[in-house]
TORDO-365532 format. One line per field, with one value per residue (C-alpha): residue number from 1; z, y, x. Coordinates in nm, 3 decimals. Each point is the difference from the previous one (the first is absolute). Layout:
residues N
nr <- c(NUM;...) $
c3 <- c(Z;...) $
c2 <- c(Y;...) $
c1 <- c(X;...) $
This chain:
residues 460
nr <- c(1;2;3;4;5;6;7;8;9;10;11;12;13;14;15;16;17;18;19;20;21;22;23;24;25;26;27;28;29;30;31;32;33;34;35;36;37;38;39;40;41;42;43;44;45;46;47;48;49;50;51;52;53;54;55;56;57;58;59;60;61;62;63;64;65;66;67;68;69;70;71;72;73;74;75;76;77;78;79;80;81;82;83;84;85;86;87;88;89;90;91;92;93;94;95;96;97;98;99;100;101;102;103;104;105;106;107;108;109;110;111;112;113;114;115;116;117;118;119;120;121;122;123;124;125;126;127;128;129;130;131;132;133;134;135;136;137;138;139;140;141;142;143;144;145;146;147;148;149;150;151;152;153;154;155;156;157;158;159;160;161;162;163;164;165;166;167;168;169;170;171;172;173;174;175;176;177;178;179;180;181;182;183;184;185;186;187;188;189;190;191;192;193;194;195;196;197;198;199;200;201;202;203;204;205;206;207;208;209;210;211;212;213;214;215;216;217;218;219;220;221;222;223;224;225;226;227;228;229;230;231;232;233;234;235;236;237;238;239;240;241;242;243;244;245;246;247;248;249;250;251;252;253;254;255;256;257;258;259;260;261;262;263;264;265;266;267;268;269;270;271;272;273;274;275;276;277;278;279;280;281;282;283;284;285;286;287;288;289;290;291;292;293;294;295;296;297;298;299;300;301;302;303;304;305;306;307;308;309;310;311;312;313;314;315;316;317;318;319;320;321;322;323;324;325;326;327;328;329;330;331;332;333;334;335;336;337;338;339;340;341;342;343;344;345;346;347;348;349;350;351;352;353;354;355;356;357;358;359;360;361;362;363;364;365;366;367;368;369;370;371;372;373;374;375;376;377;378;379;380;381;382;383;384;385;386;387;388;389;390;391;392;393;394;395;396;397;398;399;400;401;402;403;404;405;406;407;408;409;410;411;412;413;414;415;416;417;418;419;420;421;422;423;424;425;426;427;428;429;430;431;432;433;434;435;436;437;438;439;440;441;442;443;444;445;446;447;448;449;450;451;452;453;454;455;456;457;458;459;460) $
c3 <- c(-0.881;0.098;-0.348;0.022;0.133;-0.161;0.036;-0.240;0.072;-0.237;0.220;0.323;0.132;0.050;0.367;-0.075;-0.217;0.254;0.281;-0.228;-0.098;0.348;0.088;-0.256;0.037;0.378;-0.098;-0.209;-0.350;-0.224;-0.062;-0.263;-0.151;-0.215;0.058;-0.154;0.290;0.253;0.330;0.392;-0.035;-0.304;0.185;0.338;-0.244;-0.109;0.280;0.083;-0.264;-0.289;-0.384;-0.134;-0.296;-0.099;-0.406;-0.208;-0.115;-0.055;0.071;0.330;0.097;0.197;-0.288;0.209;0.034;-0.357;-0.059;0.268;-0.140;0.191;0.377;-0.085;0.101;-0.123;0.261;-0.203;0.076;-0.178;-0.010;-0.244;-0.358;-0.237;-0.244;0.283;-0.164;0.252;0.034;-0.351;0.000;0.316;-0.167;-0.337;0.184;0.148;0.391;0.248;0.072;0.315;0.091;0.378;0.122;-0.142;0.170;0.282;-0.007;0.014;0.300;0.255;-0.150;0.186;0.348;0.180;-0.177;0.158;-0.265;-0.005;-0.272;-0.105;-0.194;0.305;0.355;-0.128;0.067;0.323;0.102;-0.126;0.175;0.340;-0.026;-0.108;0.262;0.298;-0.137;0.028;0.384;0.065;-0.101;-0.212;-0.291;-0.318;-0.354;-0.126;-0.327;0.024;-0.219;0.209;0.213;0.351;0.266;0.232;-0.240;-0.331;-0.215;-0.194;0.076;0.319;-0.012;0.175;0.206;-0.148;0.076;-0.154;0.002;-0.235;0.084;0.359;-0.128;0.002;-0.343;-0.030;-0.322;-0.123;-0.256;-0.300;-0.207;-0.319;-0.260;0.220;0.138;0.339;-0.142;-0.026;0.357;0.216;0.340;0.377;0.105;-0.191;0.083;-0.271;0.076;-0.264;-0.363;-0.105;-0.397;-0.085;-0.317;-0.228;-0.274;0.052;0.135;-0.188;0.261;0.336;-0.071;-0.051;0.242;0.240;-0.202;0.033;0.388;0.010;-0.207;0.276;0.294;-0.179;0.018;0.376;0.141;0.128;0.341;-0.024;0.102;-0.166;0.207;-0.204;0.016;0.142;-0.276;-0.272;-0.217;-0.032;0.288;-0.218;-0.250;0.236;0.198;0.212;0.378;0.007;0.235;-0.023;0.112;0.002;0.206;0.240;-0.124;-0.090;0.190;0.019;0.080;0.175;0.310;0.221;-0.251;0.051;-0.055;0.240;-0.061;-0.348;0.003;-0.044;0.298;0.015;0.109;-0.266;0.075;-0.162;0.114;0.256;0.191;-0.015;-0.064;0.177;-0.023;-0.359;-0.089;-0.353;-0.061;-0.346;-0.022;-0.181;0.055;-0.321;0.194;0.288;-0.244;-0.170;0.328;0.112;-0.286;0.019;0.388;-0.120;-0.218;0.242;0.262;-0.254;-0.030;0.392;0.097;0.343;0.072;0.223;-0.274;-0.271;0.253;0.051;-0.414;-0.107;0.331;-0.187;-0.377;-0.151;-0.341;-0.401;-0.172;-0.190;0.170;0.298;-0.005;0.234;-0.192;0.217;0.323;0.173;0.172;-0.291;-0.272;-0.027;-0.327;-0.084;-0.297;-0.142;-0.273;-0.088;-0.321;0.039;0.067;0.316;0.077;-0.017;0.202;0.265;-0.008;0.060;0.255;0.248;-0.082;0.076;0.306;0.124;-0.013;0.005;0.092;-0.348;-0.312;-0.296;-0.318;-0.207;-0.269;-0.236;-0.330;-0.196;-0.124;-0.330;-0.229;-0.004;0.378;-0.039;-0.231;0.171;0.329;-0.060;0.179;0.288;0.027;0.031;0.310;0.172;-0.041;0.083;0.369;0.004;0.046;-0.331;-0.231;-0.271;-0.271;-0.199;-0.364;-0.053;0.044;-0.286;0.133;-0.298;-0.170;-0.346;0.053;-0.060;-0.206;0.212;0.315;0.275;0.299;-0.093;0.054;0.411;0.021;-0.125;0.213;0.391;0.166;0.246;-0.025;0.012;-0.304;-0.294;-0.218;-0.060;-0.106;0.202;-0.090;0.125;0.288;0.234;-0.079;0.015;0.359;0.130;-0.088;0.183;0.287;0.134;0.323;-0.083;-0.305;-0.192;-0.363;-0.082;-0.270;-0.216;-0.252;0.077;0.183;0.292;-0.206;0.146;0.346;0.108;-0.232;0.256;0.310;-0.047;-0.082;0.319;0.204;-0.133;0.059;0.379) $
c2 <- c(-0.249;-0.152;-0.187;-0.154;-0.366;-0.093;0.193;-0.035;0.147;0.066;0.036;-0.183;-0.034;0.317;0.119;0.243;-0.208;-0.295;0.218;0.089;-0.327;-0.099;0.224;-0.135;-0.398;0.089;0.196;-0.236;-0.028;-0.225;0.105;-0.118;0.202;-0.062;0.080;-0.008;-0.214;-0.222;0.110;-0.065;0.256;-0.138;-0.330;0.107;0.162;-0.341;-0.177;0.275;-0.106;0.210;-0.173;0.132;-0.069;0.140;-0.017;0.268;-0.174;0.071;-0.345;-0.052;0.294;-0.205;-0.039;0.151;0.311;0.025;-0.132;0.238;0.355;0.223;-0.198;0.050;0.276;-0.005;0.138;0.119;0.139;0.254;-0.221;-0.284;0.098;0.117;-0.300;-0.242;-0.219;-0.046;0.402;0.003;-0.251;0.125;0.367;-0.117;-0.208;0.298;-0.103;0.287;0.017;0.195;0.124;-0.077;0.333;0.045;-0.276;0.043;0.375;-0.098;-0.229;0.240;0.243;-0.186;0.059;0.249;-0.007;0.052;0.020;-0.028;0.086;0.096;-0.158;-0.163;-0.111;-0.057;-0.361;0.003;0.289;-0.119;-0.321;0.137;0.207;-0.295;-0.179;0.243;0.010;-0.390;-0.024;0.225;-0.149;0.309;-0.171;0.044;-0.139;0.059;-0.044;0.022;-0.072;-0.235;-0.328;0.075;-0.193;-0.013;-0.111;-0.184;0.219;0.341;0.008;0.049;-0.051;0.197;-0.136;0.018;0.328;0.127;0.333;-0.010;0.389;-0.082;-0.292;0.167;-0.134;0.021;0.057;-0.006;0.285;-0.084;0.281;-0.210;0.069;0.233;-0.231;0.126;0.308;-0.235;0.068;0.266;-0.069;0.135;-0.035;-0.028;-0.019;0.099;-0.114;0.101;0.132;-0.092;-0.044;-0.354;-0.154;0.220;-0.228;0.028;0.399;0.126;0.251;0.080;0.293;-0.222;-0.226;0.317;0.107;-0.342;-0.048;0.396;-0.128;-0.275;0.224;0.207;-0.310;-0.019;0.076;0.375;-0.094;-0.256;0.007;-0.043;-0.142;0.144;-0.087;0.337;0.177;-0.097;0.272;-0.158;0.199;0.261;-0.218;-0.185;0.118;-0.202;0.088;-0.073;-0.130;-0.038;-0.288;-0.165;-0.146;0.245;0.327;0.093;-0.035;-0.347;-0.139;-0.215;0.029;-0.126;-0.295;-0.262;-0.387;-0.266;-0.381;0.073;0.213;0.354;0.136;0.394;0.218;0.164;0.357;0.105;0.376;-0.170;-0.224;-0.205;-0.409;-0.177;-0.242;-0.153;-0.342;-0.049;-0.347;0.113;0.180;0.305;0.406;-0.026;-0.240;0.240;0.284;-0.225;-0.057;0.316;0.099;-0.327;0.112;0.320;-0.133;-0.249;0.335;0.128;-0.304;-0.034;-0.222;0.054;0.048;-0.286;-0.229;0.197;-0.162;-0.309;-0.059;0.131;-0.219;-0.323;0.155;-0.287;0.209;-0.124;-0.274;0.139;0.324;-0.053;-0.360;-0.189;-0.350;-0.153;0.152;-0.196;0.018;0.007;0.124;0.281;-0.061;0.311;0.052;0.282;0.144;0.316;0.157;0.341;0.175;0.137;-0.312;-0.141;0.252;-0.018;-0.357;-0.053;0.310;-0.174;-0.299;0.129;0.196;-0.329;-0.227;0.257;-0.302;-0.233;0.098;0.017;-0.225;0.173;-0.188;0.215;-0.066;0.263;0.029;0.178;0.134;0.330;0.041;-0.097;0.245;0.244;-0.067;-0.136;0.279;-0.027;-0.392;-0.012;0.293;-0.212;-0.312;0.129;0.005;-0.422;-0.102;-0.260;-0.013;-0.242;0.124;-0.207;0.034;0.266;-0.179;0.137;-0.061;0.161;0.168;-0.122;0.109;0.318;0.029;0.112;-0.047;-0.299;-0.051;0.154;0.331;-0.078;-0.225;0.237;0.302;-0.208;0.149;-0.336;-0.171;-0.348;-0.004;-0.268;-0.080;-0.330;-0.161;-0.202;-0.350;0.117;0.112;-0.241;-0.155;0.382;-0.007;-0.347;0.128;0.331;-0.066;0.326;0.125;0.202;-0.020;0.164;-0.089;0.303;0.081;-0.016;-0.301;-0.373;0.052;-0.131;-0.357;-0.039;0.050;-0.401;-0.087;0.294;-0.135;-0.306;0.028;0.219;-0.245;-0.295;0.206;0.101) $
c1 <- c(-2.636;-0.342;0.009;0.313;0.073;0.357;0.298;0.337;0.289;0.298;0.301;-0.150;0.317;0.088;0.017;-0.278;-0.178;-0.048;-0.096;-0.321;-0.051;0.003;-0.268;-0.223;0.064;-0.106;-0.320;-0.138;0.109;0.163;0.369;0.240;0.296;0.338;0.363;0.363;0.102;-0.053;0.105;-0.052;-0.327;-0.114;0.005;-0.183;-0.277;-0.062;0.019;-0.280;-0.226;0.107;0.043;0.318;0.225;0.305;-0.003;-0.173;-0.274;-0.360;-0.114;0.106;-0.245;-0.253;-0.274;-0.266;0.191;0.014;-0.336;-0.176;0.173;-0.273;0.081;0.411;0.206;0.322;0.240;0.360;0.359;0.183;0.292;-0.209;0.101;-0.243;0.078;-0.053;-0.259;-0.243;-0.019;-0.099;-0.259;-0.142;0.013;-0.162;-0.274;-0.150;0.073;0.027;0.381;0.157;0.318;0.045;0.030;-0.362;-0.162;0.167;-0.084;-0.308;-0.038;0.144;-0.181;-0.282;0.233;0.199;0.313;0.339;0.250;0.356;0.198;0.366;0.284;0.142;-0.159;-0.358;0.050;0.112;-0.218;-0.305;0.025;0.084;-0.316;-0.183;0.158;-0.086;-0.392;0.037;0.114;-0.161;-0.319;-0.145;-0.231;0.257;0.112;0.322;0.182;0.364;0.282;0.174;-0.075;-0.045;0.197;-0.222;-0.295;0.170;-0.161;-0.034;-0.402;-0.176;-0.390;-0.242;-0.284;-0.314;-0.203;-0.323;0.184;0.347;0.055;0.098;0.281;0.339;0.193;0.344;0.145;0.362;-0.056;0.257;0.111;0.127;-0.225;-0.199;-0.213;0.011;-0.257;-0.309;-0.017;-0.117;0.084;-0.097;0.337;0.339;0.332;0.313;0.340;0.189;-0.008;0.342;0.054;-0.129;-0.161;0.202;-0.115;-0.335;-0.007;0.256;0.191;-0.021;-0.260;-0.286;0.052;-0.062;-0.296;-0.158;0.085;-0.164;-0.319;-0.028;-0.003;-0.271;-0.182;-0.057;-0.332;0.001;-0.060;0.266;0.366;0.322;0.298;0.290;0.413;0.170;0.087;-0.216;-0.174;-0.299;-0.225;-0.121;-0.129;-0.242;-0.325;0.063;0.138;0.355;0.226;0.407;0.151;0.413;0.246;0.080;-0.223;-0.347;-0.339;0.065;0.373;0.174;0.206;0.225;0.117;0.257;0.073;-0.086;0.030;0.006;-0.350;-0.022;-0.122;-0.193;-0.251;-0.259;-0.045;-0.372;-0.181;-0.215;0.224;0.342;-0.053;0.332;0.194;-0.073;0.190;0.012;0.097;0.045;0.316;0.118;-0.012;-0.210;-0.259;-0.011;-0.120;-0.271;-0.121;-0.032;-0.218;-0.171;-0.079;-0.122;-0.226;-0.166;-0.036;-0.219;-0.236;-0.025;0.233;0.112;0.426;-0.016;-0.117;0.246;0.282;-0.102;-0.055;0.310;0.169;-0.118;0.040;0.219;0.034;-0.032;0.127;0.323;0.016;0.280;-0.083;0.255;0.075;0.224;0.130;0.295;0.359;0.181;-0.230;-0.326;-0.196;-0.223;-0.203;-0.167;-0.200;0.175;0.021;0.028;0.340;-0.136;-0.161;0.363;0.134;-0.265;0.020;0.435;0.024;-0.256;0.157;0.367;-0.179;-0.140;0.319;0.272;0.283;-0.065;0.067;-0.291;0.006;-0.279;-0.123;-0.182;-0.223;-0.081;-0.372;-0.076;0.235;-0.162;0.015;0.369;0.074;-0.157;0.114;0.372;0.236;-0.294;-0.002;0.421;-0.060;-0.216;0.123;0.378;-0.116;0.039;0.327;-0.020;-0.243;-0.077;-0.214;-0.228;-0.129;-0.246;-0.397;-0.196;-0.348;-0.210;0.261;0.185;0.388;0.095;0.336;0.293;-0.148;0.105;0.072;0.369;-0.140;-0.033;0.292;0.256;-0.089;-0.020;0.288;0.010;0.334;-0.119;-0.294;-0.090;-0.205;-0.218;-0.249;-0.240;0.140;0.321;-0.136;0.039;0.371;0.101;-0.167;0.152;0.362;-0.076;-0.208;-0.207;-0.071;-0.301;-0.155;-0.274;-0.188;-0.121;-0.235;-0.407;0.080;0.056;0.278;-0.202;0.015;0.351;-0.096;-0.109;0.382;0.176;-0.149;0.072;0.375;0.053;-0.193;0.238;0.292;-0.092) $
């Protein structure tokens, strides 16, 4: 790392991916990258100061990258293709390539790592603890997999210290292609182990094993923060602690809905912390934060501060993101792509606004996960009222034969259900106003969202 000066990324616009190359446009080097697509990240990274093109072609590699092989690290995602040409080049030329989870790896291996990990609530949960850490003015980094509300971005910078060991990072430990084991944390947090990347794991089986391999990864005198019910706390030697809803040595109490927040208390062994507002709704949400408040305990920051942080918490973009909130029409969006995620998402939603009925609209994303998952998918999404189902998102994935998003549709037990596609989208939604309404998936479904609000603001 002291050699290098220019940093390429292939993938930059991954969530992930830009949170690194954040890091390293701030400290001082030169950072360029490629991706498929153009997007609204893609465009702040420029607007940042990063070169970035969106062909695959070796040429548009700044020259002095190419020309300077020993100062370039080349910074990768699983997701790029093997054939992808620049990979090749970059491979054949001898340049030191990366997989994120590496690099990253290593720089909070130069701080005290809290980790959060599992196959659901890592995003949300990893930025309330970064959050917390923030206001409450404890010297931290984080790298998260989703943009902050209250900062517009996935990367918080520490301040400069002659001492990294005494910066708190805050990682968002991903489990697809096992990247979350280049790290060895102080403090982790699991909230789930669910079956997930089938296609890359195989069956549910190793997903455990991997999740158990993390936990062994935590520094003995660290602690694990650990969903109730999890078998995971004899794999770690770690201290562990349970925590859930309403159970554990870390829960919630005393919850109910005011104005639209969730209001509770957060029972820990030490004490009680009252009267929590989360402006960012959901039973779900409550749980993150009360492993998110357990964490920050065990770093030093005081209750009173845990309250006041979580009081002003104004959540992730795509994760219970309100879009439009008026007399005649709530517009919620959110990222989930899990069956449980789906679940958690529509029961806090019917919890929250038990008098309108739900129009989910739901994309698929990857065949595999929809084969997998289909029977689970048409449970969860069977708690909206209507649904309209969109064409399976492939992401990296060729099609799989037999599999689309026919598998879901024809197992949702709601009366009122359709499917669509995304062009239809809207005329489907003039003819059939909503009253609360929900796009709900991981793919581009979130493309549709400035088209949505604007049709139910020109038909208020």
């Amino acid at each position: 790392m002291n050699n290098i000066r220019y940093v390429y990324f292939l993938g930059i616009g991954g969530i992930g991916m830009s949170a690194l190359a954040r890091w390293f446009l701030v400290n001082g080097y030169e950072v360029a990258g490629y991706d498929r697509t153009a997007t609204a990240l893609t465009n702040a990274l420029q607007q940042e100061g990063m070169a970035i093109h969106f062909e695959e072609d070796v040429e548009q590699i700044p020259a002095h990258f190419r020309e300077n092989r020993d100062e370039t690290l080349i910074i990768y995602t699983p997701a790029v293709p093997k054939t992808h040409q620049e990979y090749i080049y970059l491979t054949e030329h001898g340049f030191t390539l990366q997989k994120r989870s590496q690099v990253l790896g290593l720089l909070a291996g130069r701080m005290t790592t809290v980790a959060i990990a599992g196959t659901h609530g890592k995003t949300t949960t990893s930025s309330m603890v970064a959050h917390i850490l923030k206001d409450s003015g404890v010297n931290c980094a984080a790298f998260l997999g989703g943009i902050t509300q209250n900062y517009g971005t996935n990367f918080l910078l520490n301040e400069p210290t002659d001492d990294l060991s005494k910066v708190i990072c805050v990682v968002e430990a991903d489990e697809f292609d096992r990247s979350f084991l280049t790290l060895f944390p102080q403090v982790a947090i699991v909230t789930s182990t669910d079956a997930d990347h089938l296609d890359i794991y195989g069956d549910h089986n190793a997903v455990l094993d991997s999740f158990s391999a993390f936990v062994g990864q935590i520094k003995p005198d660290g602690t694990l923060f650990m969903k109730r019910g999890l078998a995971l706390a004899d794999r770690t030697p770690a201290t562990v602690y349970e925590y859930a809803l309403d159970a554990g040595s870390f829960y919630s109490k005393n919850l109910r809905i005011e104005n639209a927040c969730f209001v509770f208390d957060i029972v820990y062994p030490q004490g009680v912390i009252e009267n929590i507002a989360l402006q960012m709704p959901g039973f779900h949400n409550v749980e993150n934060a009360v492993a998110a408040a357990a964490a920050a305990l065990q770093v030093g920051v005081a209750p009173e501060q845990i309250r006041q942080a979580l009081g002003n918490y104004k959540g992730v973009k795509r994760r219970f993101e309100y879009i439009l909130k008026s007399k005649n029409v709530i517009f919620i969006d959110d990222y989930a792509h899990h069956p449980a995620e789906v679940f958690a998402f529509l029961s806090s939603l019917k919890a929250l606004y038990p008098e309108r009925k739900v129009t989910a609209i739901f994309q698929p994303h990857l065949f595999s996960r929809t084969r997998d998952f289909a029977d689970e998918f048409a449970k969860s999404l069977s708690l909206a009222d209507r649904v309209i189902l969109l064409d399976i998102y492939p992401a990296r994935e060729l099609p799989i034969e037999g599999v689309s998003a026919d598998l879901i549709f024809k197992s949702i037990l709601s009366e009122n259900k359709v499917q669509c596609t995304k062009a239809d989208l809207p005329d489907l939604l003039r003819n059939e106003p909503p009253e609360l309404v929900a796009t709900i998936g991981a793919g581009d479904i979130d493309q549709m969202i400035p088209v949505l609000r604007n049709l139910f603001e020109t038909n208020q």
